[in-house]
N, C-alpha and C positions, 0 to 999 in steps of 0.2 A: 504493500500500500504506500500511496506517495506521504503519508503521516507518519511512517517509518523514520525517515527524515530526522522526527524532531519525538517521536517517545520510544524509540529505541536509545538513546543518544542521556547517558545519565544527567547531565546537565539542565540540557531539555528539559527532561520529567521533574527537575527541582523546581522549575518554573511552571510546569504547568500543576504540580502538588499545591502551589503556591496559589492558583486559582480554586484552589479545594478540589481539582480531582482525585478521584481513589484509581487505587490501580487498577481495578475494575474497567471502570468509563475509558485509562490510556491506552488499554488496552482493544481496545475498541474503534471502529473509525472512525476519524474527527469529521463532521459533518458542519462546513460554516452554512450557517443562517443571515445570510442578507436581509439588513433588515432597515425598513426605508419607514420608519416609524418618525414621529416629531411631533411636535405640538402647533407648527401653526398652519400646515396641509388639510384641509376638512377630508381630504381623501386619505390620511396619513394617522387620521389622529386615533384609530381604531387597531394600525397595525400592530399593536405591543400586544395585543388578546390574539392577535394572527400570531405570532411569533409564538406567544407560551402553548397554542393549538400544535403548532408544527415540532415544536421541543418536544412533545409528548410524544408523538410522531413518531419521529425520530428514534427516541428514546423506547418506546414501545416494542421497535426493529431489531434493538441492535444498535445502534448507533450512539456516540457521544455528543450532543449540538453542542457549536459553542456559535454564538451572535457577534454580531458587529454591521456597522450601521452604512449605509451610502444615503448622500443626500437627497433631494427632493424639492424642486419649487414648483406653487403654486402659481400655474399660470393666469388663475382669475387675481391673484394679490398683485402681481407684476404688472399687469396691464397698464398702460396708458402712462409710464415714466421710465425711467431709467433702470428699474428691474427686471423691465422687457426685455432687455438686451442682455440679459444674463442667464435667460428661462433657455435655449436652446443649443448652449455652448455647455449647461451642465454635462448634458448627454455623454462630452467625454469625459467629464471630470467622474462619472459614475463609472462608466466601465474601466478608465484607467485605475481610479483609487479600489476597484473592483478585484482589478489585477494583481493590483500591489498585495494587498491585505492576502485574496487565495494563497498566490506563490511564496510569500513573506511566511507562512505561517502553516504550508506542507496539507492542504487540505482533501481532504478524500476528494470529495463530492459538495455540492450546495445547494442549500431551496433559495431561492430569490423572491424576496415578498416585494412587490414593486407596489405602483397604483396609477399616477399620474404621471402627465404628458411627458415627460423627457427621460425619465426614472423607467419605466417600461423598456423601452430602446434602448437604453445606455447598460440596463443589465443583460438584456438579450445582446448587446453586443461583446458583455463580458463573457459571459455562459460559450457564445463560439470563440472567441477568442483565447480561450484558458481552455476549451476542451475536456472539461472534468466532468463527470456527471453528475445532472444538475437538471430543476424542474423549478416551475413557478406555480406559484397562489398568491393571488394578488388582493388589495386590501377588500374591493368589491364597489359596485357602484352606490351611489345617493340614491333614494327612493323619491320622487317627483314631490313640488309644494300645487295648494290649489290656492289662486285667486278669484275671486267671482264666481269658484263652480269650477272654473278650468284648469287644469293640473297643468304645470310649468316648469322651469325649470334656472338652470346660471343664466341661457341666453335671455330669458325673459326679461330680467332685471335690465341687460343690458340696450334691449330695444325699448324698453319703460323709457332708460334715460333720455333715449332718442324720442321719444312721445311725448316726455314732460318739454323737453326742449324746445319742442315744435308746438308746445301750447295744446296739446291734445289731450291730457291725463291732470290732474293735479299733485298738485304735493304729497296729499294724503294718499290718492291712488299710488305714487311713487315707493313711497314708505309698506305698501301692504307688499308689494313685489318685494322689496326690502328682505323684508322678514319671513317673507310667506315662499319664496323660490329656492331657499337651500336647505331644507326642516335636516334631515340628517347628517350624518358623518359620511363619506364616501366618494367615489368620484363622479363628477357631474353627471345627472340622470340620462342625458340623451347621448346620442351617437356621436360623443368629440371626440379628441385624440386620447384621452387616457380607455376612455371605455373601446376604441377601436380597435387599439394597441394592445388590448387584456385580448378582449374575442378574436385577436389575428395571432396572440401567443397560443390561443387553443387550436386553430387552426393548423399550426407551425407544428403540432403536436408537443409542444414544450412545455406543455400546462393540463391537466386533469376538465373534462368535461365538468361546468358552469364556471370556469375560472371567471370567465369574459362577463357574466349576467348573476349571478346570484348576489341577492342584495348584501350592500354589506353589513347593514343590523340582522339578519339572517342567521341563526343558530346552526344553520345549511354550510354558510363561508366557516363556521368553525370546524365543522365534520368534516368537509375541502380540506380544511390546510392540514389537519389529521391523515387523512389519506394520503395527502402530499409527502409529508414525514416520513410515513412509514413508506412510502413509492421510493423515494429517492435511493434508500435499503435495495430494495430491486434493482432499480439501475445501477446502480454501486456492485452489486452481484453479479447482475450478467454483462456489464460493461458496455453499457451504451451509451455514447455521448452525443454530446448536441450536433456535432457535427454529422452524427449518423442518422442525428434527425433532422435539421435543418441542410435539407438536401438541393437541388433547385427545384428537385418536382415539390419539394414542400411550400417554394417560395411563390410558384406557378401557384400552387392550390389557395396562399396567400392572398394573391391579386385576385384569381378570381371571387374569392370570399369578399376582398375588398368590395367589389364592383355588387356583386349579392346584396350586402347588405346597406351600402351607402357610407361607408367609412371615411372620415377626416382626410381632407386631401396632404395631411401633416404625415399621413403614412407612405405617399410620394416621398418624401424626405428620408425617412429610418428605415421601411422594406430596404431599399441599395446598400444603406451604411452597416444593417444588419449584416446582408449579402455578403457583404464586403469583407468581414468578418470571416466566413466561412469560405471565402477563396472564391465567391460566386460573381459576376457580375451581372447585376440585373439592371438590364437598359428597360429605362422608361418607355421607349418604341411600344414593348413588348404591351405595356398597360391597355394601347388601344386595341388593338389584336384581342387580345382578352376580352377587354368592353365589349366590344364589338359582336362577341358570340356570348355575353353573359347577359342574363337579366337581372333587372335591377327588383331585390323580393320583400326590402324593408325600408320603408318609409320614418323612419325613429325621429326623432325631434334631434335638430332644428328642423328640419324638412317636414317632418307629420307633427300629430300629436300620441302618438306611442312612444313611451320608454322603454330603458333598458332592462325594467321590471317588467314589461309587458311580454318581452323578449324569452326573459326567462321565464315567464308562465306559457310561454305557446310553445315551446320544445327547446329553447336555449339553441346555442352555436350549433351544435350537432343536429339538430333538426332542420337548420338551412341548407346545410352539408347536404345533408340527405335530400334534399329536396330537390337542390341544384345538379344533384349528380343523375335526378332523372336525365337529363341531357348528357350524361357521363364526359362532366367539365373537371372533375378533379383526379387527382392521382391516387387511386384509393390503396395502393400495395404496399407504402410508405412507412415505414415503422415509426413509431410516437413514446412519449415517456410511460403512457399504459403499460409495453409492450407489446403491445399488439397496433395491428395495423389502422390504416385510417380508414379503409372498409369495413371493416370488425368493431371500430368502435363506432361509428353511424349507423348500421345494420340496425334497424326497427325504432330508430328515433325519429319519432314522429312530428308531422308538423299539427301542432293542438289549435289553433288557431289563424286561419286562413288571410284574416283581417291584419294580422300583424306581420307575419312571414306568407306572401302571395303565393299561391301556388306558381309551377312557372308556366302553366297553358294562362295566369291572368294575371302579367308580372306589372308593377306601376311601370316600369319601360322595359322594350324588346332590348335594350342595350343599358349595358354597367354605370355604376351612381359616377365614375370618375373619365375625366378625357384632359387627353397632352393635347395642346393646342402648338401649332408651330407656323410662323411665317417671319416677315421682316421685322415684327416687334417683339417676336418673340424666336431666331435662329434656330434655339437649341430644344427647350422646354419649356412649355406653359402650364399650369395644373388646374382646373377649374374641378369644385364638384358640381358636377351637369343632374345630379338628382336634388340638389337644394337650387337652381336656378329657376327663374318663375316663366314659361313656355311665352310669355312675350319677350322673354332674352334670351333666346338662344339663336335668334340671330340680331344684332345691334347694327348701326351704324350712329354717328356720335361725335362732336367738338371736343380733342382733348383738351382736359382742367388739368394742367400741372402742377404737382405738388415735388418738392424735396424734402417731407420729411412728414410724418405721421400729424403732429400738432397742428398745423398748417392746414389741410385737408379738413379737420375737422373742425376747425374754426367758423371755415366755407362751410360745410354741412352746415352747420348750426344756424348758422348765421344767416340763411335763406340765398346765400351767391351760388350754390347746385340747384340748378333747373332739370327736367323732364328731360333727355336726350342725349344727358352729358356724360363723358366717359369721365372720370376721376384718375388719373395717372400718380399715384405714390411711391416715388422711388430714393434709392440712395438708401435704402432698407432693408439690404439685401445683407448677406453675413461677412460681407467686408462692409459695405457702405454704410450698415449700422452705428457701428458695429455688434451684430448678433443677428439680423432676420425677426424683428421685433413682429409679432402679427398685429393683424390688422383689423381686429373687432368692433373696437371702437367706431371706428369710421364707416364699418358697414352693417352697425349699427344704429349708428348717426342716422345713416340715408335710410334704412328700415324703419326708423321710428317716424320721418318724416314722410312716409308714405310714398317714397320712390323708387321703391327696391323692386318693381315691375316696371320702370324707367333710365331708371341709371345704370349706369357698370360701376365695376371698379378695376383697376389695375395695377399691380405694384410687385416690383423686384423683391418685396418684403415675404412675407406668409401669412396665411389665413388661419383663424382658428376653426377646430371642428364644430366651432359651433357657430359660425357663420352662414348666415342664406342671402341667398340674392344672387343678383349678379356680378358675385364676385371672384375675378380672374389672377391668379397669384403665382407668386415660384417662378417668376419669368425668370430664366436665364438666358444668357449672361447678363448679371446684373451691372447698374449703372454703372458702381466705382470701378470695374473695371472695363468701362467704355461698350456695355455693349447696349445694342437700340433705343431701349427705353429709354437711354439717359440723353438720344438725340431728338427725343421728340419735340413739338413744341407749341407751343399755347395755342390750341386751333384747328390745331393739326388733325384730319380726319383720321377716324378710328373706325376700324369694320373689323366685328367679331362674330365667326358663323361658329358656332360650339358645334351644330353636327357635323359639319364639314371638317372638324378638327381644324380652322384657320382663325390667323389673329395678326392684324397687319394696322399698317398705317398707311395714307397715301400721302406718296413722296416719290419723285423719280429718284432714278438712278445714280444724277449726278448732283442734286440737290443731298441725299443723303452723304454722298462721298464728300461735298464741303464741308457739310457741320460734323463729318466724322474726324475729318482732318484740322476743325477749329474748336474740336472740345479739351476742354480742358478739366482733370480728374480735381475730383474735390477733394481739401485737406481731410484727415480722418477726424469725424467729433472725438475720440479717444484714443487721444498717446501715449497710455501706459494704463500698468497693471494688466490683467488674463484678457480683458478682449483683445486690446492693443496687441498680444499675442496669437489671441485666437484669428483673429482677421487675418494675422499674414501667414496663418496655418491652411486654414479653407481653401479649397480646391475651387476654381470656377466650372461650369459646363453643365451637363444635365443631371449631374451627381444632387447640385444645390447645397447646402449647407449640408457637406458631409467632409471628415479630415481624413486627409491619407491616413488610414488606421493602419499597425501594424497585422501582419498573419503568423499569430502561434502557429 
């Protein structure tokens, strides 16, 4: 056992005697517990009862846990200042200090209890990059709040603001959203990136059926993280590691789940860095391909009004699996942390509710929640999700409104200077021009509360959150700072977006664009020191998007 290392080794064992264990537990395989617990994550604040679940676990098997923590931000607390630009650079700082801590400390195997948006990816990307065997349970999603009668959710509040703004809601109505949109602990009720990123860990097979959906006040998530415990025992046994399970058919099965179910167009971002991990490269190309034969089976809020509790009462993640594979879209021979196969563990999971997972003879679309957009505003990659777009935007034409930097834009929103027609351009937002890829809720927000979000676009080298609707178009690469399109466009400048078509362009000839390519000039960086200042001259440009040359264990 790779624990050998450090309790065969008398010294060793003086130190680890010194954490109270008996000889008993050193003898035994050291089992770390990643654990993403903390006090000011509402998704997070629950995981210390996940962690003593999985110690049992664990300890039930066979096994010795020992804990230790990776960090976690809250991307609804970051929003809208300067801790935006630190929510999507964690991602390495998690898998790295991930690395450190496994390798540093000789450990068998690991559970990884993640929850939110960048914590999810950053440990899946430690999990393939250390190769030890390793499984997730995640902390579980928030149960929905009701206003008025209608169950709601983080984005609600956030399009409140946009309503009080525009004089349509009062203060008092403000304040009920306030209180009334986040009632429990867990990660945001509808389909964003942390609940995307759980149900595409189960997908990946690196997670136990309901990781992605069972609530997390649920007595259910604690039986979860028990099983997890005792599973990892198994994999630990028969020697299966993530990399035998994060395969590319597993990655394929990924995207098409993606597009199935409507997932955050934020998983554009982490599916490759994952990948990337595992020695895979997964070009974005491929996303449309996929779309393109998948149907789209879940409408979850922001997009509907179904939660991710709703999801779980109609058959959970495995019930969409199964349903989608009536068209035999996925790779079902794949082996998973069960062990057993991805056909074996979908076999007779049913879909219990038709209303919330569509059957696929009456899907909400013949084609997948996500589409790469590409043309001269967009070279490389564009990301749009095309199942939270409203059917009068999916083809625009449109004056761009230029913006260089988030606050700027939503000023204009607020302020009544966005008109019916107009495209919104947000750039210099990207994960140099940030620096970080700050997303962009707020402001398509802004325009949803003003009642334009079936009029306006948006567009920005920055990123969207999962909980964004409208028409909102993001991930363009290359971004500005490092001169690519966006950052030549300009005040006026026509804008034509066909989302079926997959195109996204600006009109400009050929050699009007070659002048202002040849008279732009890169903007200073807002930050010259400390980890962004670093992170930015880490980032890779191209269709990758805010992803860093990761090493390959």
């Amino acid at each position: 056992m790779k624990s050998d290392a450090v309790t065969k080794n008398v010294t060793h064992r003086a130190l680890l005697h010194a954490l109270g264990l008996t000889n008993e537990e050193i003898e035994r395989p050291l089992i770390g517990i990643v654990s993403s617990y903390n006090e000011i994550v509402p998704g997070h604040m629950n995981i210390n009862q996940i962690v003593d679940a999985v110690k049992l676990g664990v300890s039930m098997a066979g096994g010795t846990p020992l804990v230790f923590p990776a960090i976690a931000v809250c991307d609804g607390l970051a929003m809208g200042h300067q801790g935006m630009k630190y929510s999507l650079v964690t991602r390495e700082l998690i898998a790295d200090s991930t690395e450190a801590m496994t390798l540093a400390h000789a450990f068998d195997a690991l559970v990884m209890i993640p929850n939110c948006d960048k914590n999810v990816p950053g440990l899946l990307m430690a999990a393939a990059r250390l190769n030890v065997p390793a499984i997730f349970v995640s902390g579980g999603p928030m149960l929905a709040g009701k206003v008025n009668g209608k169950r709601v959710s983080f984005s609600s509040v956030s399009e409140a603001m946009g309503a009080y703004h525009a004089g349509k809601i009062s203060e008092e109505s403000l304040q009920e959203f306030e209180h009334k949109s986040c009632p429990t602990c867990g990660s945001c009720a509808g389909m964003f990136t942390a609940n995307s990123m759980n149900c595409l860990t189960e997908v990946l097979g690196m997670a136990l059926k309901g990781n992605g959906t069972i609530p997390a006040v649920y007595s259910q998530r604690l039986q979860l993280a028990k099983h997890a415990g005792m599973q990892i025992m198994e994999l630990l046994k028969k020697d299966i590691r993530p990399r035998d399970i994060m395969t590319e058919g597993a990655f394929q099965n990924a995207l098409t789940m993606d597009m199935a179910l409507g997932c955050s167009t934020n998983s554009m971002l982490h599916l490759p860095a994952i990948a990337n991990e595992c020695g895979i490269e997964l070009n974005l190309d491929l996303a449309n391909e996929i779309s393109d034969r998948t149907p789209n089976l879940c409408h979850l809020a922001p997009v509907g009004d179904t939660f991710i509790e709703d999801l779980n009462e109609a058959g959970g993640i495995y019930a969409v699996m199964n349903e989608i594979n009536k068209l035999g879209l996925l790779n079902t021979d794949l082996i998973t942390c069960t062990g057993k196969t991805v056909g074996e563990n979908i076999a007779g999971c049913v879909n219990l509710d038709p209303e919330v997972i569509r059957p696929v003879e009456n899907p909400f679309s013949r084609t997948g929640g996500i589409a790469v957009l590409k043309g001269n505003l967009a070279p490389d990659t564009c990301v749009v999700k095309r199942s939270a777009v409203a059917p009068e935007m999916m083809v625009h034409e449109g004056p761009a409104r230029v913006f260089d930097c988030e606050e700027d834009a939503i000023e204009a929103i607020n302020t009544g200077k966005i008109v019916s027609g107009d495209v919104v351009v947000i750039r210099y937002e990207g994960p140099k021009g940030g620096p970080g890829m700050r997303e962009m809720l707020n402001p398509t927000s802004a325009i949803m509360g003003r009642g334009l979000g079936e009029s306006v676009a948006l567009i920005t080298d920055g990123r969207f959150s999962g909980a964004t609707r409208g028409a909102a178009i993001g991930h363009v690469s290359p971004e500005a700072a490092v001169g690519g399109n966006i950052a030549l466009i300009e005040e006026g400048d026509l804008i034509q977006i066909d989302i079926m078509k997959n195109k996204i362009d600006f009109v400009v000839s050929d050699e009007e664009l070659q002048r202002r390519r040849e008279n732009w000039q890169p903007k200073p960086p807002r930050i010259t020191s400390g980890y962004l200042a670093r992170y930015a001259d880490l980032v890779t440009s191209g269709n990758k998007g805010a992803i860093l040359e990761s090493k390959k264990a």
